[in-house]
ROMARNU-186218 format. One record per residue (C-alpha): x, y, z; residue in three letters; residue number from 1. Coordinates in steps of 0.5 Angstrom, whole numbers, plus 500, padded with zeros to 3 digits. Example, Ala and Ser with C-alpha at 12.3 -4.5 7.8 and 13.67 -1.06 7.14 Angstrom:
<tidos>
TIDO|xx|yy|zz|residuo|num
TIDO|525|491|516|ALA|1 $
TIDO|527|498|514|SER|2 $
</tidos>
This chain:
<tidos>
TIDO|xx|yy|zz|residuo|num
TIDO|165|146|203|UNK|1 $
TIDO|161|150|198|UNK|2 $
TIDO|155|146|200|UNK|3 $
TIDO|157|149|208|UNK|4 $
TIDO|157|156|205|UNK|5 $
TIDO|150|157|201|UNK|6 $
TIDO|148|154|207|UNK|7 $
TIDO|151|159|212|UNK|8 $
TIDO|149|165|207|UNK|9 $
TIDO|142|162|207|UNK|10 $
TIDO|141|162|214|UNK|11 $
TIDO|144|169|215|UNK|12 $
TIDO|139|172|211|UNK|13 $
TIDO|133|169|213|UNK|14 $
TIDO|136|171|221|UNK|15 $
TIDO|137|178|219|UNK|16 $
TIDO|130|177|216|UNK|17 $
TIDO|126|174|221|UNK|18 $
TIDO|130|180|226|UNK|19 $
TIDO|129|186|221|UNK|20 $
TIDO|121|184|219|UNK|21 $
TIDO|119|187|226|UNK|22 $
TIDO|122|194|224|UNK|23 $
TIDO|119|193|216|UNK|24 $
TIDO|112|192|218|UNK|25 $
TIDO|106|198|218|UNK|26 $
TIDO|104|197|226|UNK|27 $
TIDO|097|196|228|UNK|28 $
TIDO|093|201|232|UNK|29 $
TIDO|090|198|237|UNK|30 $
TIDO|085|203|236|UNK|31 $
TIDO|083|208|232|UNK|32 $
TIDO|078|212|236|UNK|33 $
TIDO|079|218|240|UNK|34 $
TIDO|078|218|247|UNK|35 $
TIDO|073|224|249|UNK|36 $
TIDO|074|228|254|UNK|37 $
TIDO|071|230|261|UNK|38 $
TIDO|069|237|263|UNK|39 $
TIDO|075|237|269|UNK|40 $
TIDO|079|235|262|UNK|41 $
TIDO|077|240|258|UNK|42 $
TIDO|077|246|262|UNK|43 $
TIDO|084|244|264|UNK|44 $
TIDO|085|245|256|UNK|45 $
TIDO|081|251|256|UNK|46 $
TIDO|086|254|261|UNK|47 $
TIDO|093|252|258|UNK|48 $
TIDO|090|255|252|UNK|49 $
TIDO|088|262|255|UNK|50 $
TIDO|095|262|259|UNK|51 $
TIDO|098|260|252|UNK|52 $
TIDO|095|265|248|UNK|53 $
TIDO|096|271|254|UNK|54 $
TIDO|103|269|254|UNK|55 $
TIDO|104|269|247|UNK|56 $
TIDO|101|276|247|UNK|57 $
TIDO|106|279|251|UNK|58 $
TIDO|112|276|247|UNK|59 $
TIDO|109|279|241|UNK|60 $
TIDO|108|285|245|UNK|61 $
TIDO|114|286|248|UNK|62 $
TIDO|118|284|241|UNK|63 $
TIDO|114|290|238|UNK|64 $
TIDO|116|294|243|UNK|65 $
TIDO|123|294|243|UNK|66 $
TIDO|123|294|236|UNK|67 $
TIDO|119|300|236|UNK|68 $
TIDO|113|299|233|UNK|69 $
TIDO|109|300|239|UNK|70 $
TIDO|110|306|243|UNK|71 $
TIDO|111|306|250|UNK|72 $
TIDO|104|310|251|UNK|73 $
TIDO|101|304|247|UNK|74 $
TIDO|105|299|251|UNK|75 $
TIDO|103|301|257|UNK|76 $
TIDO|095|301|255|UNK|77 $
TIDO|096|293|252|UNK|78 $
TIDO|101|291|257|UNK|79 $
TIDO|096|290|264|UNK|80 $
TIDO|090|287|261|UNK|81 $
TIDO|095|282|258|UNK|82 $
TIDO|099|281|264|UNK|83 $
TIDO|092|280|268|UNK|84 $
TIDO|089|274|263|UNK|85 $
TIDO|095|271|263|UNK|86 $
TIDO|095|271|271|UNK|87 $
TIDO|088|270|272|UNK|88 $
TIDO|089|263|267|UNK|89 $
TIDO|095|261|271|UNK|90 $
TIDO|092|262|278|UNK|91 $
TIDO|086|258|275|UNK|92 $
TIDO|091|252|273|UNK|93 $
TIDO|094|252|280|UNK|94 $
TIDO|087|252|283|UNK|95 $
TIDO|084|247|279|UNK|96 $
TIDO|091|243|281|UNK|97 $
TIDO|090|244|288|UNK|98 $
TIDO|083|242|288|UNK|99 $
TIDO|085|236|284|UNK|100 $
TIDO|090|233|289|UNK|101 $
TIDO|085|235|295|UNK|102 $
TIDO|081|229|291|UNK|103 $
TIDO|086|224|291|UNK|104 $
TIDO|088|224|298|UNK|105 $
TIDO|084|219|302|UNK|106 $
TIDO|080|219|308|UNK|107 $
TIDO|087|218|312|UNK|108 $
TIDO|090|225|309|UNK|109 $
TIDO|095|221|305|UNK|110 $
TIDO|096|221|299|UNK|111 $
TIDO|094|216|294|UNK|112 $
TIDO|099|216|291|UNK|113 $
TIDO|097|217|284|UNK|114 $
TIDO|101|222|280|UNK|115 $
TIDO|098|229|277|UNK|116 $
TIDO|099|230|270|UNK|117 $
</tidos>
């Protein structure tokens, strides 16, 4: 009977083991390069930063605002330009995704159906 429970208390310990050595071990990277990016890629990325710095301009702005750092004169000298970069960025992004879904639709006209990202 002793002899059947050290052989149990082995067995579950090398299963637990053999189960938790997955979760134990540093994973592999399949590769450590860094895909480089194409222009259609990088442009996209140069607009989202636009519309992400021109976006947060206008956050900081308004708060400064309402706090009473900033003016209402001030206001509405920084508030135009800011609102207009940040338009101009969005309309660019909506121009670049339309472009881009115009180039995946087949001779057809439909969809080909690859998803955009």
């Amino acid at each position: 009977m002793t002899l059947a429970l050290v052989f149990a208390a082995l067995l579950a310990a090398a299963c637990v083991v053999a189960v938790a050595l997955p979760f134990l071990r540093e994973p592999e990277p399949v590769s450590d390069a860094l895909d480089e990016l194409d222009a259609g890629e990088r442009r996209r990325l140069e607009l989202f930063e636009a519309r992400d710095r021109a976006l947060a301009g206008l956050k900081e702005l308004e708060f400064d605002h309402r706090t009473g750092t900033v003016s209402d004169d001030d206001y509405r000298a920084l508030v135009g330009p800011l609102r207009r970069e940040a338009a101009g960025a969005l309309q660019e992004l909506e121009r670049e995704g339309t472009e881009q879904a115009a180039e995946e639709v087949d001779g057809e006209g439909r969809p080909t159906g690859e998803r955009i990202s």
